[in-house]
Structure formats: structure tokens, C-alpha cells
C-alpha positions as protocol buffer text, in pm:
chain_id: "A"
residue {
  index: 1
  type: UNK
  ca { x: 5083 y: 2755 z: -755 }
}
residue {
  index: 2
  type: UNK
  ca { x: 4742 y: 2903 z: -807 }
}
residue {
  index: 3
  type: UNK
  ca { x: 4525 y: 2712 z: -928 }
}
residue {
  index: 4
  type: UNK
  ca { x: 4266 y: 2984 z: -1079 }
}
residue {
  index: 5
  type: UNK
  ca { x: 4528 y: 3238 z: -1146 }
}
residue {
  index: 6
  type: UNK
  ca { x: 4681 y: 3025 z: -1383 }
}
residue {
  index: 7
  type: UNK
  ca { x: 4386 y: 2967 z: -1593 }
}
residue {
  index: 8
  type: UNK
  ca { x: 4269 y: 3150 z: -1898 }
}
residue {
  index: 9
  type: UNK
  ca { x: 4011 y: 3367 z: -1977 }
}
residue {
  index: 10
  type: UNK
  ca { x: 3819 y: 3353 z: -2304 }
}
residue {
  index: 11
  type: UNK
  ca { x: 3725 y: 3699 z: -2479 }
}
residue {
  index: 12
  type: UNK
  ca { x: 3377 y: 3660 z: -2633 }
}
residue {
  index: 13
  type: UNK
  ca { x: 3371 y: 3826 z: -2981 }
}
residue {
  index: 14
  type: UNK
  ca { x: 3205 y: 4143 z: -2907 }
}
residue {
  index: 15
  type: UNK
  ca { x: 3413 y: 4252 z: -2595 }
}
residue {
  index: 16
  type: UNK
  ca { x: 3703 y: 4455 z: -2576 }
}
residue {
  index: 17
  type: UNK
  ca { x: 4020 y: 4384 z: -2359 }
}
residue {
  index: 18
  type: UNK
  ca { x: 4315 y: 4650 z: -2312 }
}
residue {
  index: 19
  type: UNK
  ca { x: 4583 y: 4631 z: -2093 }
}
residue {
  index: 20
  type: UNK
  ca { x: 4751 y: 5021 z: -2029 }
}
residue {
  index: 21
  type: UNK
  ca { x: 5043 y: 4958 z: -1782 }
}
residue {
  index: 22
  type: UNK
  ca { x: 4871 y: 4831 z: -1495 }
}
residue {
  index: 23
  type: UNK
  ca { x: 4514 y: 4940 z: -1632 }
}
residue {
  index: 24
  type: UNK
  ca { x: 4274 y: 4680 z: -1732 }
}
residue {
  index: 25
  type: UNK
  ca { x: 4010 y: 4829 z: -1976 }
}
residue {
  index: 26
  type: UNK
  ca { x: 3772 y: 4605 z: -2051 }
}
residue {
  index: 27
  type: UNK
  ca { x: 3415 y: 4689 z: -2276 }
}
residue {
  index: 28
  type: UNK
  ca { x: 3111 y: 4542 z: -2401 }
}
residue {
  index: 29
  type: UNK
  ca { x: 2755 y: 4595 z: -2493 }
}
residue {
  index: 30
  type: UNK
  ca { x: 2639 y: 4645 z: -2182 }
}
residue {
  index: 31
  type: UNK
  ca { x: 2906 y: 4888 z: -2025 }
}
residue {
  index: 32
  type: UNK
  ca { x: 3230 y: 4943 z: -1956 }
}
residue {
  index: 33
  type: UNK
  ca { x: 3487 y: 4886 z: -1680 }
}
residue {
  index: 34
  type: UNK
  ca { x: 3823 y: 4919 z: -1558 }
}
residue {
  index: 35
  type: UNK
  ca { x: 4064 y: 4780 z: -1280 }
}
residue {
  index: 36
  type: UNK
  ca { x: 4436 y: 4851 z: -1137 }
}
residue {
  index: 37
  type: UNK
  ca { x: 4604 y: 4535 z: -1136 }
}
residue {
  index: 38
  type: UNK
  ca { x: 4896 y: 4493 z: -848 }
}
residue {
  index: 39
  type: UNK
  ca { x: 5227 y: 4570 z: -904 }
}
residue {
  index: 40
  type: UNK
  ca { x: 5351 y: 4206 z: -911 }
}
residue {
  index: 41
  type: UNK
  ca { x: 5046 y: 4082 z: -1172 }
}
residue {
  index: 42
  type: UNK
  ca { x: 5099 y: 4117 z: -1518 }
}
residue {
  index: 43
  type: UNK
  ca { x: 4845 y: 4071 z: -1816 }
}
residue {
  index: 44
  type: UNK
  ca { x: 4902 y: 3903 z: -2153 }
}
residue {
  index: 45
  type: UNK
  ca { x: 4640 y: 3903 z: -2403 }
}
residue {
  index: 46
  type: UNK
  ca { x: 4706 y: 3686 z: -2713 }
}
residue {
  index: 47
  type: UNK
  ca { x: 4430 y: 3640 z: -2970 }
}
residue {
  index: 48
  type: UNK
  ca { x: 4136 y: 3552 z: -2796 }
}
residue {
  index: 49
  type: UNK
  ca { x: 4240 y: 3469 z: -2427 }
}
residue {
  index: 50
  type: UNK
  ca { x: 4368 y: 3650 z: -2114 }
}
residue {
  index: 51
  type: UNK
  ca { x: 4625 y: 3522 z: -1927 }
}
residue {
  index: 52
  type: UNK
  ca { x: 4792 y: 3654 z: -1609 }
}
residue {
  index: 53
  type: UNK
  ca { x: 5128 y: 3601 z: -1485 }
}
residue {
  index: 54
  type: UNK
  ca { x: 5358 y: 3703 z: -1131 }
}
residue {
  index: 55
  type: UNK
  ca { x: 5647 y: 3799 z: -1062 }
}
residue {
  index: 56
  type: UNK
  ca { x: 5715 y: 3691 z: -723 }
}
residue {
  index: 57
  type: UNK
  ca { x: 5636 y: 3387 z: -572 }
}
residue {
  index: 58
  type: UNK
  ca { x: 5535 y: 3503 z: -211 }
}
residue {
  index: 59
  type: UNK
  ca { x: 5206 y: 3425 z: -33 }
}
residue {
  index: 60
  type: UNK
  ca { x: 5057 y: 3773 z: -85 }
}
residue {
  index: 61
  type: UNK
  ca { x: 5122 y: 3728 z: -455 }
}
residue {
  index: 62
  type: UNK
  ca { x: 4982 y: 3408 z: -533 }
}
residue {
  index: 63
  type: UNK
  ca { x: 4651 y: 3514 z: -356 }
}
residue {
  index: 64
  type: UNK
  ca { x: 4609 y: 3844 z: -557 }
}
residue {
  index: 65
  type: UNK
  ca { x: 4728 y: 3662 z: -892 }
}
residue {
  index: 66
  type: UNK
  ca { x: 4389 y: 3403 z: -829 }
}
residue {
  index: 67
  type: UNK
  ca { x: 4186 y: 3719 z: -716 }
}
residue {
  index: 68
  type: UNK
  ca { x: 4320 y: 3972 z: -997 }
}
residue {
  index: 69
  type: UNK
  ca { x: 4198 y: 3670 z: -1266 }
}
residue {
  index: 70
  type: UNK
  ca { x: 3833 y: 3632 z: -1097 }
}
residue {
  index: 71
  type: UNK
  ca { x: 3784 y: 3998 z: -1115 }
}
residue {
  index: 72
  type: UNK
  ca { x: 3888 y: 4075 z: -1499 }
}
residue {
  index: 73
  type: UNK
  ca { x: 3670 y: 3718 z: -1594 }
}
residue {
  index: 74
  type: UNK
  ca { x: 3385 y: 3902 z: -1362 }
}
residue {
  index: 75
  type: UNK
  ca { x: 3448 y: 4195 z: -1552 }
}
residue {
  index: 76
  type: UNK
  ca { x: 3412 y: 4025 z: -1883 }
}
residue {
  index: 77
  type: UNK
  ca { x: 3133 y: 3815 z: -1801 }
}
residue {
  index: 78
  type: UNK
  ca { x: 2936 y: 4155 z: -1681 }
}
residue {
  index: 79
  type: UNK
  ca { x: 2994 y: 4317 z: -1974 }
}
residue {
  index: 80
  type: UNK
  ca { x: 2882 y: 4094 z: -2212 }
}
residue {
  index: 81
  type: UNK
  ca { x: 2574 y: 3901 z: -2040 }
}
residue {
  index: 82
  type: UNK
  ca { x: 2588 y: 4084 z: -1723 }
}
residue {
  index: 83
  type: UNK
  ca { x: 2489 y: 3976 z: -1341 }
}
residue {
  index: 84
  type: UNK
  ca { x: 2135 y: 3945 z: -1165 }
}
residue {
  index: 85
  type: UNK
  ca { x: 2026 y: 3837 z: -805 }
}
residue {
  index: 86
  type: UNK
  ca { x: 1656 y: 3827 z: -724 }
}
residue {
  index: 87
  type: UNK
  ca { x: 1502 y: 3899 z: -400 }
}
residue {
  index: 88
  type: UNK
  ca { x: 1212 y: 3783 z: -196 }
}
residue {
  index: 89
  type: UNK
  ca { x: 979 y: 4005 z: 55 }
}
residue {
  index: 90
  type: UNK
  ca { x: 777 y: 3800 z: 281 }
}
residue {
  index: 91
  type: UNK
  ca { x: 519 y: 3965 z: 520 }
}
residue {
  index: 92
  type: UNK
  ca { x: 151 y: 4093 z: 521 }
}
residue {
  index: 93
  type: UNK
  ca { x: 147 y: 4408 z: 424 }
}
residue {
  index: 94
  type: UNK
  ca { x: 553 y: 4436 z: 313 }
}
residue {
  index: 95
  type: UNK
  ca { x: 557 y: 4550 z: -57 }
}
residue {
  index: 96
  type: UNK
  ca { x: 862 y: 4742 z: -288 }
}
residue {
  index: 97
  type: UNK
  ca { x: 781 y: 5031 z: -515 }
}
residue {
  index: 98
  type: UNK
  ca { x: 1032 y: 5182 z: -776 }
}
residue {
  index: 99
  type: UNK
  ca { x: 990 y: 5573 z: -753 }
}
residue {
  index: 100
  type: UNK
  ca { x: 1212 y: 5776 z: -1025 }
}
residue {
  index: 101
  type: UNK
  ca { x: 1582 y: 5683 z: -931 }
}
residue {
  index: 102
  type: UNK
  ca { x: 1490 y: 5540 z: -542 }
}
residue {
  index: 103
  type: UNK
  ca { x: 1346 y: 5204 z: -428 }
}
residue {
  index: 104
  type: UNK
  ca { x: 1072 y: 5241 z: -154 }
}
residue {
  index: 105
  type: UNK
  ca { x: 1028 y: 4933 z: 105 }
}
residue {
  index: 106
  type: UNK
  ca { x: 757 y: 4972 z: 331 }
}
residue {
  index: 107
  type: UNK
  ca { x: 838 y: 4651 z: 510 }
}
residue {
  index: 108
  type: UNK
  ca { x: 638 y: 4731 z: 861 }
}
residue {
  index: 109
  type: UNK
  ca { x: 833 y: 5044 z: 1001 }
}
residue {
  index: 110
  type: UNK
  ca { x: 635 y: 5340 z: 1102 }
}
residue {
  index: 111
  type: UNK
  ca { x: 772 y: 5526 z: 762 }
}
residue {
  index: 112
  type: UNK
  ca { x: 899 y: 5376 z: 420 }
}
residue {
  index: 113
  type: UNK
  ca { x: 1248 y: 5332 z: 342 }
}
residue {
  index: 114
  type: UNK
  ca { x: 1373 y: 5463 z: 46 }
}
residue {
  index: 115
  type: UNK
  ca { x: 1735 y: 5391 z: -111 }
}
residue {
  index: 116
  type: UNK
  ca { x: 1872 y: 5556 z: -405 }
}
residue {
  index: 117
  type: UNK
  ca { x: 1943 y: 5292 z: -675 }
}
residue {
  index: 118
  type: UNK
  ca { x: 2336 y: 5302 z: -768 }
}
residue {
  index: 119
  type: UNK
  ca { x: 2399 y: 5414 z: -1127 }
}
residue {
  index: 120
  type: UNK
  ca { x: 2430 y: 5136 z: -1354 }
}
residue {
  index: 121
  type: UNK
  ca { x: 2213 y: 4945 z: -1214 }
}
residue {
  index: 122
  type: UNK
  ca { x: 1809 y: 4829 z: -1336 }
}
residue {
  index: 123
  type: UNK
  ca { x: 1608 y: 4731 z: -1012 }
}
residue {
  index: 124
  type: UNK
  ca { x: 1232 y: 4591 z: -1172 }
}
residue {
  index: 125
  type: UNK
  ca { x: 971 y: 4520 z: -889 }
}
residue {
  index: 126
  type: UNK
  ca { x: 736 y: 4218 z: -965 }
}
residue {
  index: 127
  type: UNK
  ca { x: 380 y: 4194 z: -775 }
}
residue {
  index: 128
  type: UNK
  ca { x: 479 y: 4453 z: -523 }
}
residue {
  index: 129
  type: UNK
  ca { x: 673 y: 4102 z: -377 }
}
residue {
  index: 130
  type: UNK
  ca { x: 930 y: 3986 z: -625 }
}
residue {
  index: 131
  type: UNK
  ca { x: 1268 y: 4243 z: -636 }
}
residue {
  index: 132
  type: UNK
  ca { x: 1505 y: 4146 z: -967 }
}
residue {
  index: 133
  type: UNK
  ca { x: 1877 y: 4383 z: -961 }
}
residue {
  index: 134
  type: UNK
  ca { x: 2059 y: 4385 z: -1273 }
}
residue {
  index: 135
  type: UNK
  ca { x: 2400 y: 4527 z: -1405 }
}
residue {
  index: 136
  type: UNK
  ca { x: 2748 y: 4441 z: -1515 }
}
residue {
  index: 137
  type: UNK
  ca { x: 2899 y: 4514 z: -1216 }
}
residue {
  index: 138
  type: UNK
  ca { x: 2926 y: 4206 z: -1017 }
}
residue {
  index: 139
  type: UNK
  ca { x: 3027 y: 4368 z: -678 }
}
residue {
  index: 140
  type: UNK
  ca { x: 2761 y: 4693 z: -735 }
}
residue {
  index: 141
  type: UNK
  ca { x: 2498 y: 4408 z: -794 }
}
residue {
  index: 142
  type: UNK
  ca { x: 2542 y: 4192 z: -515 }
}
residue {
  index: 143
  type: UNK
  ca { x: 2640 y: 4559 z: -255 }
}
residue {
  index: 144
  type: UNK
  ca { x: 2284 y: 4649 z: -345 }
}
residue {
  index: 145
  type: UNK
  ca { x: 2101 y: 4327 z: -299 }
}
residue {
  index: 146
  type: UNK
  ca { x: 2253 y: 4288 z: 24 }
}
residue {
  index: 147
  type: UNK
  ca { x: 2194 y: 4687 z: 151 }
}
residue {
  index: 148
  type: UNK
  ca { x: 1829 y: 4604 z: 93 }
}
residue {
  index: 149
  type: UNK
  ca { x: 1840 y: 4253 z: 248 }
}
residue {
  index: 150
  type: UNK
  ca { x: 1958 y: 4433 z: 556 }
}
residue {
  index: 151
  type: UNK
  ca { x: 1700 y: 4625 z: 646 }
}
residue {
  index: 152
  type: UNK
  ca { x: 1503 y: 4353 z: 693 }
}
residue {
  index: 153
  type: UNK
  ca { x: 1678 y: 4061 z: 759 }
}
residue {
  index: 154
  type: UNK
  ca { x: 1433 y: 3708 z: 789 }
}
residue {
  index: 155
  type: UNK
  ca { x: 1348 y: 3625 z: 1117 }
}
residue {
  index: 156
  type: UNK
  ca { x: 1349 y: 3262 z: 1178 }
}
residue {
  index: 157
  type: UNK
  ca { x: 990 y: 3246 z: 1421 }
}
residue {
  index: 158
  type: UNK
  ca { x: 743 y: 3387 z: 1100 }
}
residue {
  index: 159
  type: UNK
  ca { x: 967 y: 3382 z: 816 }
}
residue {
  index: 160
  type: UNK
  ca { x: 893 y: 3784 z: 756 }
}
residue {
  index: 161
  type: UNK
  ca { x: 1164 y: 3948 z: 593 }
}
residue {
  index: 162
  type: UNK
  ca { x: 1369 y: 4037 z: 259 }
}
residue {
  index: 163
  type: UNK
  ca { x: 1576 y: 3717 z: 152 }
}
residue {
  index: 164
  type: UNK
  ca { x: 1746 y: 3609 z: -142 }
}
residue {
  index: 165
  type: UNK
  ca { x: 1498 y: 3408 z: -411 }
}
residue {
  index: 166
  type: UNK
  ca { x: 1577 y: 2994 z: -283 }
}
residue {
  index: 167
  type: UNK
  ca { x: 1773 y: 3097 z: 37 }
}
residue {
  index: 168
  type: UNK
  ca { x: 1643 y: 2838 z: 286 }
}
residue {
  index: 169
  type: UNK
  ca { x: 1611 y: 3036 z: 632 }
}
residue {
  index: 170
  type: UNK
  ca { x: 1595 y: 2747 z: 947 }
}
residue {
  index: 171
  type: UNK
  ca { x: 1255 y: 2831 z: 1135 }
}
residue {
  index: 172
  type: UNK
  ca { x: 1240 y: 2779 z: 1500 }
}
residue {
  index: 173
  type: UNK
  ca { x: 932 y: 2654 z: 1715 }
}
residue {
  index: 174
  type: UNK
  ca { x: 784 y: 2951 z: 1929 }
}
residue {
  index: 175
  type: UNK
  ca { x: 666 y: 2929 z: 2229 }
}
residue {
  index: 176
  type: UNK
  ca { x: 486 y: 2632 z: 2407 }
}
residue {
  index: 177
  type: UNK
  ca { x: 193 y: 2647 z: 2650 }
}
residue {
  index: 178
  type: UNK
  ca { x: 190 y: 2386 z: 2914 }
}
């Protein structure tokens, strides 16, 4: 039996929940989303909780019924409060500039990197250092954090790089002269 699957979801006042055949609409204040459930999930919404049920009671199944319930609670959550991960740039020199709809690094390559930010999403840079991604799409939030952690992975002799805000990165001792 799954264990999340079978647990309900809670519908905070102002969000919407519909269920179209096999369509999961789901809106708030801060945007709207939608996902296909499987063809062995089914949705039940009564009053104000969301509850999912299977048909079948094969392996597949039971891991899609868990999955299918953290994605429409995701969904929910986003919509209403919404998701943020905060980055760190560490490096003389590295900085991040918003320009119009692109994010430019200039984290020690001969040229700046720029990446288009993904629609529905609000990227705010604090002292040039300090990168903060917001939106209600969990899996668009945390894509986008980790494209830009990417190009500049920490290294673990100086520390220089783009890392998540409290990710702990193990340093190693450099070279000794004897």
C-alpha cells in the first residue's frame, strides 16, 4: 500500500481544483496549472480535500499513485504560496546581472553567460552575489536553479563556484611542499 498516495490533500480556500477525465486543473493566485493523471489513478475531490485512488494493484501502479499525489499537492502548494530556492556565487570577480528577460553570469570565462529566464518565473539578483528564483512551478523552479548551478559547479580546493544557499561543499587540502 502506498503510504503517500493514500493520504489527503487539503484545498486552501482560494484555490481551485477540477478534475476533467484524466485532467487535473488546478488554480490559484499565483498561476495556474494542469497535469494528465495515469490511466489507472483516479481523483476524488469531496469538500475540501483531494484524494486519489487505483485501480490495479501492480508495482507500476502503486509507485505512480504516491507520485501522481506529490505532484497535484506540489501543484497546489505552488499556486497558492509558491516555491523559491536561493543561490550562492562565490569567487573574486564572479557577479549575476538581470538584463530584460536573460540572466548574465560572468563567473570567470573569457565571455558572460547569458540564459533566458523560463516564463513564469521571477529571478531577483542581490549584491551582484545573492541569486533568489521564484514561481509556482516546483519542477521549472528547481530545472532553473540547477541549469545555472551547472555552469559553475563548486570546486572543492577554493570553494569558487555557484551553489545552493547552506549546501555544505567538502574542501580538500591542496598541495604540500616538502
Amino acid at each position: 500500500m502506498s503510504r503517500i498516495g493514500s493520504k489527503l490533500i487539503e484545498i486552501p480556500k482560494n484555490v481551485k481544483v477540477q478534475v476533467n477525465g484524466d485532467h487535473v486543473n488546478v488554480e490559484g493566485p499565483k498561476g495556474k496549472l494542469e497535469y494528465v493523471l495515469p490511466r489507472q489513478i483516479s481523483v476524488l475531490i469531496e469538500g475540501t480535500t483531494v484524494s486519489l485512488k487505483r485501480q490495479v494493484e501492480t508495482r507500476v501502479v502503486k509507485a505512480l499513485h504516491g507520485l501522481s499525489r506529490s505532484l497535484i499537492n506540489n501543484m497546489i502548494e505552488g499556486v497558492n504560496t509558491g516555491f523559491k530556492k536561493d543561490l550562492e556565487i562565490n569567487g573574486v570577480g564572479f557577479k549575476a546581472v538581470v538584463k530584460g528577460n536573460n540572466l548574465d553570469l560572468n563567473v570567470g570565462f573569457s565571455h558572460p553567460v547569458l540564459l533566458p529566464i523560463p516564463e513564469g518565473i521571477k529571478v531577483q539578483v542581490n549584491e551582484n552575489t545573492q541569486i533568489a528564483i521564484e514561481g509556482y512551478d516546483k519542477q521549472v523552479v528547481g530545472q532553473f536553479a540547477a541549469e545555472i548551478r551547472s555552469i559553475y559547479p563548486p570546486e572543492p580546493y577554493k570553494g569558487k563556484g555557484i551553489k545552493y544557499k547552506g549546501e555544505i561543499i567538502r574542501r580538500k587540502a591542496g598541495k604540500t611542499v616538502q
